[in-house]
C-alpha positions as CSV (number, residue, x, y, z in Angstrom):
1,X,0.0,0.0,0.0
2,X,1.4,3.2,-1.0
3,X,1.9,6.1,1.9
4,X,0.9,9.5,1.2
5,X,1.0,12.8,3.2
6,X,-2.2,12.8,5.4
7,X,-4.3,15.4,3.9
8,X,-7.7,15.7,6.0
9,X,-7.9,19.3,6.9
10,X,-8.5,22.2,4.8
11,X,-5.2,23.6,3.1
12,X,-6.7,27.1,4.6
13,X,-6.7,25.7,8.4
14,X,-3.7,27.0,10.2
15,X,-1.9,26.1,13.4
16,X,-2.6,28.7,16.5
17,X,-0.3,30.5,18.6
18,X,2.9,29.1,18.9
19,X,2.4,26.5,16.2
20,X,0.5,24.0,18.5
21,X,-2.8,23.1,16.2
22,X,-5.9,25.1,17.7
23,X,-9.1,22.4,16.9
24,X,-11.7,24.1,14.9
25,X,-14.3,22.9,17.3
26,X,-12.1,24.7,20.6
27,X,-14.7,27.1,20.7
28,X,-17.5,24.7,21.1
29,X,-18.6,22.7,24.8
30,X,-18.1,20.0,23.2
31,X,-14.0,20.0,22.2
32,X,-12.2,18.6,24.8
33,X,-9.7,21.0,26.3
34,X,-6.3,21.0,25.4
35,X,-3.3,21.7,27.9
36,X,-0.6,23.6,25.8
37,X,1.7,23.4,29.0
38,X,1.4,19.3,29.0
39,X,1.6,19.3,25.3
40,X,4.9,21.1,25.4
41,X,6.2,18.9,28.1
42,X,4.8,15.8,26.4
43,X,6.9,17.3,23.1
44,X,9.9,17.5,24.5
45,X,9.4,14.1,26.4
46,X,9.2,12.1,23.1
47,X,12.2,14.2,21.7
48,X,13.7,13.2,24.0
49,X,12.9,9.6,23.9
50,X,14.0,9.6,20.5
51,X,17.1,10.9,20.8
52,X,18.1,8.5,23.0
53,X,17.0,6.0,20.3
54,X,19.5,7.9,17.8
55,X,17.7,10.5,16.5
56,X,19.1,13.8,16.4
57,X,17.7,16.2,19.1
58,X,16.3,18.8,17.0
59,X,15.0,16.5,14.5
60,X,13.8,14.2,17.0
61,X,12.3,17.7,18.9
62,X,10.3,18.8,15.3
63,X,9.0,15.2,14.7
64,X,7.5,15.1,18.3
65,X,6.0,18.7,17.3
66,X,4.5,17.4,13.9
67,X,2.8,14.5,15.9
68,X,1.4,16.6,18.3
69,X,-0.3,18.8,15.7
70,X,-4.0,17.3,14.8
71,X,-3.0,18.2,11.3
72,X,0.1,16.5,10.9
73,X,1.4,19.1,8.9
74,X,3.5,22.9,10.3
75,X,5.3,25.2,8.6
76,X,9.0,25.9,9.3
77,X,8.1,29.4,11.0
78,X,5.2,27.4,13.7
79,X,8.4,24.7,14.2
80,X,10.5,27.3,14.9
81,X,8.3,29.2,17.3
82,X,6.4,26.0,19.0
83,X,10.0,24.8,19.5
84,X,11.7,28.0,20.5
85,X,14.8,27.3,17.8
86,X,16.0,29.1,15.1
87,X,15.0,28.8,11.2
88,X,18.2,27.2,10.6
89,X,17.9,24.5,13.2
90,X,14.4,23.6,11.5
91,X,15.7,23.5,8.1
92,X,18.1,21.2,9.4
93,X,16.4,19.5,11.2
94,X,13.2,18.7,8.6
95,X,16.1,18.0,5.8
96,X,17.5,15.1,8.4
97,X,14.0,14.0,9.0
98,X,13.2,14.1,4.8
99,X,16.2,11.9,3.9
100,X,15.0,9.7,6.7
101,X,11.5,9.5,4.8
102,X,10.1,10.0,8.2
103,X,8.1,13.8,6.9
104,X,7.3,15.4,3.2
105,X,7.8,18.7,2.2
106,X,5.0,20.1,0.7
107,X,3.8,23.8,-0.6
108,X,0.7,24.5,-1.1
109,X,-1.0,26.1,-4.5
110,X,-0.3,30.0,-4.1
111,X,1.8,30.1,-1.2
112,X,5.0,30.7,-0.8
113,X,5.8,28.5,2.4
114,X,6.4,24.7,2.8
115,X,4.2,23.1,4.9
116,X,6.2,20.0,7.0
117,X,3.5,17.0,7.3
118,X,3.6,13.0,8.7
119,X,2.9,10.6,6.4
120,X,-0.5,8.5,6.5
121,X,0.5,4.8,7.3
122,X,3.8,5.7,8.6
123,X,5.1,3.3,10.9
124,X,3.5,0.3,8.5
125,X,5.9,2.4,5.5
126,X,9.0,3.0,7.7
127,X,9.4,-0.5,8.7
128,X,9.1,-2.0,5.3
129,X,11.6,0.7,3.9
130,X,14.2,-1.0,7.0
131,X,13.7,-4.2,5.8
132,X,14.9,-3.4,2.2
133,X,18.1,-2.0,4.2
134,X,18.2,-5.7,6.2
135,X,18.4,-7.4,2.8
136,X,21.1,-5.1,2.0
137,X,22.9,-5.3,5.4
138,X,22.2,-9.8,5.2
139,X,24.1,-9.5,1.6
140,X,27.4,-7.7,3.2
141,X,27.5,-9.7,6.4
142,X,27.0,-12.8,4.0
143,X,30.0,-11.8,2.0
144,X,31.4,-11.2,5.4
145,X,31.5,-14.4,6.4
146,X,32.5,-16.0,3.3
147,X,35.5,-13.7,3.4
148,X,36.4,-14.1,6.8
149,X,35.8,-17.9,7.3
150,X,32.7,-19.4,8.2
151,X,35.2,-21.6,11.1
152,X,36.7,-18.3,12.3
153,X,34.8,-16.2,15.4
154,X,34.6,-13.0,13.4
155,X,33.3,-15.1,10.4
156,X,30.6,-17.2,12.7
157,X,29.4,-13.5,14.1
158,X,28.9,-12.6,10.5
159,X,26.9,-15.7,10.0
160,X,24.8,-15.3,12.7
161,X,24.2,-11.7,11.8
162,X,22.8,-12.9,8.1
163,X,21.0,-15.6,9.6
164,X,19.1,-13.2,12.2
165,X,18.4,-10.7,9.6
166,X,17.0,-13.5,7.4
167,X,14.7,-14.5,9.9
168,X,13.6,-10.8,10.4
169,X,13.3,-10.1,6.5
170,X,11.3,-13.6,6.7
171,X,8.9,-12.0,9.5
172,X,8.9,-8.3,9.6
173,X,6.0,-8.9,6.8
174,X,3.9,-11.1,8.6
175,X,4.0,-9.2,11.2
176,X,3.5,-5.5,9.0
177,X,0.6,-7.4,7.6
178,X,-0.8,-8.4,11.3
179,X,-0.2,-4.6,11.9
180,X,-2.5,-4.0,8.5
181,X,-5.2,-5.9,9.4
182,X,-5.8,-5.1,13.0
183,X,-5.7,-1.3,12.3
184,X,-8.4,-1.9,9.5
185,X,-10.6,-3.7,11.6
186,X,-10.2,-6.8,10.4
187,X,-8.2,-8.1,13.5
């Protein structure tokens, strides 16, 4: 299934002060009440979090924003100010996260500012873009082995890193497919 850049709201919607995304119903009894406070907390929490899994902090930092925002999508200017960093840390920043795949770049017809937005499907997409990169990383540490010796320790860590990155390129789409199926409803 092909990803694509969520695209529920409006193009003419627009993230409220400090680039947190205001609900159109806020005004309403209805809309549950948002905590900007705890949002910003909760932002910096999961940068955090994924920085510590290898991200880098500022990229990590405008991810968590983007996730946060019930659009998916912010321009660099809301990143900048949600996120108290400069312009140049967000262009860095959302370049890192483009190459990664993990956001798209998009600009809208007439404007003159790119909007930053998550990807639909996006965890189901990342994980079957990693496990093209396993088959790539089971071919080296194949030839790894065959050139270091399959009787030799370094060669028999080689073959045992092939062999459990086969199994996972075996089972990451059985499980992406599980994944598919229970978030459709179909359990």
């Amino acid at each position: 299934m092909a990803s694509r850049p969520q695209s529920q709201r409006d193009p003419g919607d627009r993230d409220g002060p400090g680039g947190v995304e205001q609900d159109e119903a806020a005004g309403r009894d209805d809309a549950p009440a948002r905590d900007e406070e705890a949002v910003r907390a909760y932002i910096e929490r999961l940068g955090l979090t994924l920085t510590d899994i290898g991200l880098q902090r500022t990229a990590a930092r405008v991810f968590a924003a983007l996730t946060t925002a019930d659009s998916g999508t912010m321009t660099s200017a809301e990143l900048a100010e949600a996120l108290s960093i400069s312009p140049a840390a967000v262009s860095g920043a959302v370049r890192s996260l483009e190459q990664l795949g993990m956001i798209a770049k998009e600009r809208r017809p007439g404007e003159r500012r790119d909007h930053y937005r998550l990807w639909d499907d996006f965890w189901y997409t990342t994980f079957l873009k990693r496990n093209r990169m396993l088959a790539i990383w089971r071919e080296v540490s194949m030839e790894g082995a065959r050139t270091l010796g399959p009787d030799t320790p370094a060669g028999g860590r080689q073959a045992e890193m092939a062999d459990f990155l086969a199994f996972m390129i075996d089972e990451m789409p059985k499980l992406l497919e599980r994944w598919h199926r229970r978030r459709s409803g179909g359990a």
